[in-house]
C-alpha positions in Angstrom: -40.9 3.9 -4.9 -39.3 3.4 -1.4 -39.9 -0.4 -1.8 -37.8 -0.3 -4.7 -35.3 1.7 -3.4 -35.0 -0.8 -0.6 -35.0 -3.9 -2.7 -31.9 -2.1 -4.9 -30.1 -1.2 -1.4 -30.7 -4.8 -0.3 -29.2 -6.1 -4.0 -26.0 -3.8 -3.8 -25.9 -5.1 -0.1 -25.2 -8.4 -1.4 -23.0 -7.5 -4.3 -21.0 -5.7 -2.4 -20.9 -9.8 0.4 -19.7 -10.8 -3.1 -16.8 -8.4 -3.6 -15.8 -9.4 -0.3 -16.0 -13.0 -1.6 -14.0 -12.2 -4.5 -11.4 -10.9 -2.4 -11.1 -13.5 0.2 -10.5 -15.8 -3.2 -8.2 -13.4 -3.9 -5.7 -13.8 -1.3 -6.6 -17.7 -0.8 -5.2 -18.5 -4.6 -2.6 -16.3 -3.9 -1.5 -18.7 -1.0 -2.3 -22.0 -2.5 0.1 -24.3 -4.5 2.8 -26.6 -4.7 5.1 -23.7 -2.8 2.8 -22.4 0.2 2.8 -18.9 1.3 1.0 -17.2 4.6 -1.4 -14.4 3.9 0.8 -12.6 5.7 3.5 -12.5 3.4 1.8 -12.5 0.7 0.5 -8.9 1.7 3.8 -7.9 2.7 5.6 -9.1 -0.7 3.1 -7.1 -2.7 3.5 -4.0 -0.3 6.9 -4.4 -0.2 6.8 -5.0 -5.0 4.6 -1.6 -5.0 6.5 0.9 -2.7 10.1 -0.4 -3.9 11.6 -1.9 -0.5 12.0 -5.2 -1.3 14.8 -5.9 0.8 15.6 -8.5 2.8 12.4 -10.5 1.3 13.1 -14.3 0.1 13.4 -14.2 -3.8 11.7 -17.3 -4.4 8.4 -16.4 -2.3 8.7 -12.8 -4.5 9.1 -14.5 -7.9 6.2 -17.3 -6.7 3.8 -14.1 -5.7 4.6 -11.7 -8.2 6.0 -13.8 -11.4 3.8 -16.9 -11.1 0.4 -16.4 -9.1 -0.2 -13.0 -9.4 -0.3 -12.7 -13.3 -2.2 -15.5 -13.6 -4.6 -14.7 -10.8 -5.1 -11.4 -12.3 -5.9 -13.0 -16.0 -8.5 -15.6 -14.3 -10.4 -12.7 -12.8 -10.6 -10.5 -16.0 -11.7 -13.8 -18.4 -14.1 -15.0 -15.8 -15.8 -11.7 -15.2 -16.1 -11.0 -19.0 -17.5 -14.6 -19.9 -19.7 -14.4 -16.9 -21.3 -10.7 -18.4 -21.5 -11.6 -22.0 -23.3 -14.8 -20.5 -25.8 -12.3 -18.8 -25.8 -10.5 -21.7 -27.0 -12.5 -24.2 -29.4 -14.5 -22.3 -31.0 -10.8 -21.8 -30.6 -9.9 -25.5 -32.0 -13.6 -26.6 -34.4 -13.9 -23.3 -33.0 -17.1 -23.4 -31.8 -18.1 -20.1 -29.9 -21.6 -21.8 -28.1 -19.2 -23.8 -24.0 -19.2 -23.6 -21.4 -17.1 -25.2 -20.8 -19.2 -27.9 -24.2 -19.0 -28.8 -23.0 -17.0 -32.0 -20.1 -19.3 -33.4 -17.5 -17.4 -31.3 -15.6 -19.8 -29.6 -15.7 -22.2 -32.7 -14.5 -19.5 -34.8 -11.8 -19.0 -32.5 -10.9 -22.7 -32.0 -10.3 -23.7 -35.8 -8.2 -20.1 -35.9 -6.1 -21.2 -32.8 -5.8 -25.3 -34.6 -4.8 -24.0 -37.8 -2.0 -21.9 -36.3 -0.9 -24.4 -34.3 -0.9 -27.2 -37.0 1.6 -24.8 -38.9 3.9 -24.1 -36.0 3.5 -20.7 -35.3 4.3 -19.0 -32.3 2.4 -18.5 -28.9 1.5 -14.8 -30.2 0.0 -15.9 -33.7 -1.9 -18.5 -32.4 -3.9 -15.7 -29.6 -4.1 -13.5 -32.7 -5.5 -15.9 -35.3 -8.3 -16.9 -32.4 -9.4 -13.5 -31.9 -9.7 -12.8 -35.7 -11.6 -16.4 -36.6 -13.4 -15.7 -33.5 -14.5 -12.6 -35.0 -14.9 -13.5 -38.3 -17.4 -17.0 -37.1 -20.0 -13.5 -35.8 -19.4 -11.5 -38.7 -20.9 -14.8 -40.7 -23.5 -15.2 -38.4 -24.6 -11.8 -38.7 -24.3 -11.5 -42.6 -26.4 -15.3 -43.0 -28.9 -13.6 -40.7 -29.5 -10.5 -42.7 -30.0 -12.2 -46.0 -33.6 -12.1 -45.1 -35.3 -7.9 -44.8 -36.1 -9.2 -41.0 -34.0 -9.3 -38.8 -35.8 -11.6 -36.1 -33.6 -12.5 -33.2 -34.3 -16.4 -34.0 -32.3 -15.8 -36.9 -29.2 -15.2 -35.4 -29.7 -17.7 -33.9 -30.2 -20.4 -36.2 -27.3 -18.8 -38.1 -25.0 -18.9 -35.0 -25.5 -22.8 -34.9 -24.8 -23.0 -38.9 -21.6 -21.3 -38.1 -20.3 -23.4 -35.3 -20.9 -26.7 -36.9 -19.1 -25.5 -39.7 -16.0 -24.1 -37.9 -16.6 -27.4 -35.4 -16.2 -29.5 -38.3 -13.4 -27.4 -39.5 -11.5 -28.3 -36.2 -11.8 -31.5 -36.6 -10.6 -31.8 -39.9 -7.5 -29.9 -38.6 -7.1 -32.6 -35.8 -7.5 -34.9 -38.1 -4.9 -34.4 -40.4 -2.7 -32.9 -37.4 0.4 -35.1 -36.3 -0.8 -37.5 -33.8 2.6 -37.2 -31.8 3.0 -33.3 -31.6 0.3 -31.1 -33.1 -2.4 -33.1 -32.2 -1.8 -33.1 -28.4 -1.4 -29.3 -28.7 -4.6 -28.6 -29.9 -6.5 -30.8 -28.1 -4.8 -29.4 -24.9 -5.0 -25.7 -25.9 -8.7 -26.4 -26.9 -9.6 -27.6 -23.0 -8.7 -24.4 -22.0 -5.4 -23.1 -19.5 -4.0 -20.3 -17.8 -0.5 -22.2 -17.4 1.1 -19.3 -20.0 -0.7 -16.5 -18.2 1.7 -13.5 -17.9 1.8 -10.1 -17.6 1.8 -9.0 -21.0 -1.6 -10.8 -21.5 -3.2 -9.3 -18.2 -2.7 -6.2 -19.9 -4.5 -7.1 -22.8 -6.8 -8.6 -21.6 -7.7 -5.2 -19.5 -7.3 -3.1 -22.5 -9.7 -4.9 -24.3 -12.3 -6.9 -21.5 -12.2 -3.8 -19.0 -13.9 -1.6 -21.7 -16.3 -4.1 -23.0 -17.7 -4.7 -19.4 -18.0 -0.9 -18.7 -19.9 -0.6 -21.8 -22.1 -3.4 -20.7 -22.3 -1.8 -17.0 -23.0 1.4 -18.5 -25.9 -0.5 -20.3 -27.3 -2.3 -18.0 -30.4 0.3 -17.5 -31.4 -0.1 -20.6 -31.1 -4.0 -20.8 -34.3 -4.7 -19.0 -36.3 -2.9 -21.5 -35.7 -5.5 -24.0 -37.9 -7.7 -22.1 -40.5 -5.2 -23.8 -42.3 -5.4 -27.1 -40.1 -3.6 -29.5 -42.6 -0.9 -30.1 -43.1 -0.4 -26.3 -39.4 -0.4 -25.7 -39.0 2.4 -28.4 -42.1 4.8 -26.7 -39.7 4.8 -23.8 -36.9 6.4 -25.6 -34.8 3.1 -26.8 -33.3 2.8 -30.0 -33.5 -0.7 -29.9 -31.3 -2.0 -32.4 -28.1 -0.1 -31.8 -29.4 -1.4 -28.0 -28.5 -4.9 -29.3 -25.7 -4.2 -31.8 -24.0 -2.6 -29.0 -24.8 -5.8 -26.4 -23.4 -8.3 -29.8 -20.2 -6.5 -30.4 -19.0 -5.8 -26.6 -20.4 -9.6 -25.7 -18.6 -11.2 -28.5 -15.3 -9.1 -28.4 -15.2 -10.3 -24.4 -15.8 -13.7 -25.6 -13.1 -13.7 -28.3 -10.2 -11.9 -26.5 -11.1 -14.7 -23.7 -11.1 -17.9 -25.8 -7.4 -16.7 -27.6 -5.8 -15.8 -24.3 -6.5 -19.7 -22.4 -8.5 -21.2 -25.1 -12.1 -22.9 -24.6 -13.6 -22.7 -21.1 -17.4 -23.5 -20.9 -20.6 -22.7 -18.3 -19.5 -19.9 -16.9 -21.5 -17.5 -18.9 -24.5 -20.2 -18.8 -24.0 -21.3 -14.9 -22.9 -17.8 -13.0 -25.8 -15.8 -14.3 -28.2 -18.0 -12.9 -26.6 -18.4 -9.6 -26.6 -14.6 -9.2 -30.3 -14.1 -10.9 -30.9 -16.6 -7.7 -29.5 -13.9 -5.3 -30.2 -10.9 -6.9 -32.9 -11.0 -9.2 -33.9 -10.2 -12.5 -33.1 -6.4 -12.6 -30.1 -5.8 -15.0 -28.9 -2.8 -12.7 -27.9 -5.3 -10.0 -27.5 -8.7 -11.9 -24.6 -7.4 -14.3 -22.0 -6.1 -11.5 -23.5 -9.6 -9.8 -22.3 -11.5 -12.8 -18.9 -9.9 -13.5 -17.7 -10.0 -9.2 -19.0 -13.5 -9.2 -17.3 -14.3 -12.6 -14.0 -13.3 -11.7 -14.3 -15.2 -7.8 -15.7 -18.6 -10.0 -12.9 -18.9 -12.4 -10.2 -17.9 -9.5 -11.3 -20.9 -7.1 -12.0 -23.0 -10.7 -8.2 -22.3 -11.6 -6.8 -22.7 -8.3 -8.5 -26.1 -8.3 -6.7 -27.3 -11.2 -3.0 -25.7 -10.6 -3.3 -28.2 -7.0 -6.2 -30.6 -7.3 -3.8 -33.1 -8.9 0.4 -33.3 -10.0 -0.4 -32.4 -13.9 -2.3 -29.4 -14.4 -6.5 -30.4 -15.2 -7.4 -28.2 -18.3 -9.9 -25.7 -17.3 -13.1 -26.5 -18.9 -12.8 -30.3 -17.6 -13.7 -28.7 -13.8 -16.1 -25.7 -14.9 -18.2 -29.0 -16.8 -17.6 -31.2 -13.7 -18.8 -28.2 -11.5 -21.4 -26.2 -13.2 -23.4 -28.8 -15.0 -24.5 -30.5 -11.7 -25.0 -27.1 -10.2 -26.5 -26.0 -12.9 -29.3 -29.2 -13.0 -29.7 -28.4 -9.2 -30.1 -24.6 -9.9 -32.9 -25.4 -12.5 -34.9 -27.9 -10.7 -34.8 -25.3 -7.5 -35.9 -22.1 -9.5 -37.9 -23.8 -11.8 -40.1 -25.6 -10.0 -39.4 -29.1 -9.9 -40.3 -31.3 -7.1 -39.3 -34.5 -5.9 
């Protein structure tokens, strides 16, 4: 019992290294950019925005801090932190460690809703709400092909979550297709590579309202997760009602998933890559690798972002730097924990 007690001290020692991490990314993003700002000031500006006294401070370096970075800043923490813990999730409810959050159809779903509003010109707002409600509606499909059989194996999911994508994948293209090649077409395509170019305030707070939940509920669960590395029948002698266990995992994974993908479109690996880098560091054990996975999340997606916004003149869409990153990471991550020698 002490042992364990030490190796959990030793994990929340280096979770909390990683919130320290998060925050040092944090302030860096905040100073990076076209327009550079000090730590310093940056500090000062947002102690001078929350106590009222912002006199005698330059406007531009206020509207840069507060008006440009910080909402954006604040949005790339939130999607990476949810992606990264439905990631952990799912691989623990599939104990599949390849498994992603679009595993279920979710970001296809979400995709063909965003296209579709996009090919008929409808406005910024329509477009996040038509990619939340396909997105939903791809898991809802997934969930009713997999119940057409009395069992409801965990393979079939599965299976139907790949039914589901190809459809709504094929469903895209058919959109881009058809979509004018001079105006809609660039559109989607862009909005598909994922951004957080129109991140503002209005979405941080919605993105709160609706990922801060979801990860409590997964925090909350994260006790319970490593009993469904049991046999079903073991896991319920120990007091587990295993299928609300996993409905609860499915519908708080896939909302996170779906409120990310409408508010900056597609952005890939970092619910496959970032729980394996903190199962590397942490371990196995749910109660540590979740808060692991949602601090690590939100630090990956931060310096990912602030990559794009100054790597190069013209903004690099998101998911274009977490595939550059992560797959070659994640191919060094599996030959080093898996046991492959040169």
């Amino acid at each position: 019992m002490g042992t364990k007690k030490a190796v959990l001290h030793s994990v929340y020692g280096k979770i909390l290294i990683m919130l320290l991490v998060l925050i040092g990314a944090f302030f860096f993003s905040m100073c990076i950019g076209r327009y550079s700002i000090t730590p310093g000031e940056v500090a000062a500006i947002i102690a001078a925005w929350f106590t009222d006294s912002m006199e005698g401070m330059d406007k531009i370096r206020v509207n840069v801090v507060m008006q440009a970075r910080l909402p954006r800043i604040l949005l790339s923490m939130l999607v990476g932190a949810g992606l990264a813990c439905s990631g952990a999730a799912y691989q623990c409810l599939f104990g599949n460690p390849l498994v992603s959050p679009d595993i279920l159809g979710v970001s296809a779903g979400a995709g063909f809703g965003a296209a579709v509003a996009i090919l008929f010109s409808a406005g910024a707002f329509l477009v996040q709400l038509q990619a939340l409600a396909f997105g939903l509606l791809a898991v809802g499909l997934v969930l009713l092909v997999s119940r057409m059989q009395k069992k409801r194996e965990l393979y079939m999911l599965v299976l139907s979550g790949v039914i589901v994508s190809a459809l709504f994948e094929a469903l895209v293209s058919l959109v881009k297709y058809v979509a004018d090649p001079q105006d809609k077409l660039p559109a989607i395509t862009v909005w598909l590579m994922g951004s957080l170019a129109s991140a503002s305030y209005q979405k941080v707070w919605l993105a709160a309202a609706t990922l801060g939940p979801c990860i409590l509920v997964m925090l909350a669960l994260r006790w319970k997760m490593n009993l469904l590395s049991l046999d079903e029948e073991e896991a319920r002698s120990l007091g587990v009602n295993v299928e609300l266990l996993r409905l609860l995992i499915i519908v708080a994974s896939t909302l996170m998933t779906a409120v990310s993908v409408s508010l900056c479109g597609l952005i890939g690996w970092i619910g496959l890559v970032i729980p394996h880098i903190c199962r590397f560091f942490v371990g196995n054990d749910h109660r540590g690798l979740l808060p692991a996975c949602v601090i690590s999340g939100a630090a990956y997606l931060l310096l990912i972002d602030g990559i794009a916004r100054t790597l190069t003149a013209a903004e690099l869409p998101l998911s274009i730097l977490t595939a550059m990153i992560g797959a070659p990471f994640f191919a060094y991550m599996l030959r080093k924990t898996m046991g492959g020698k040169g």
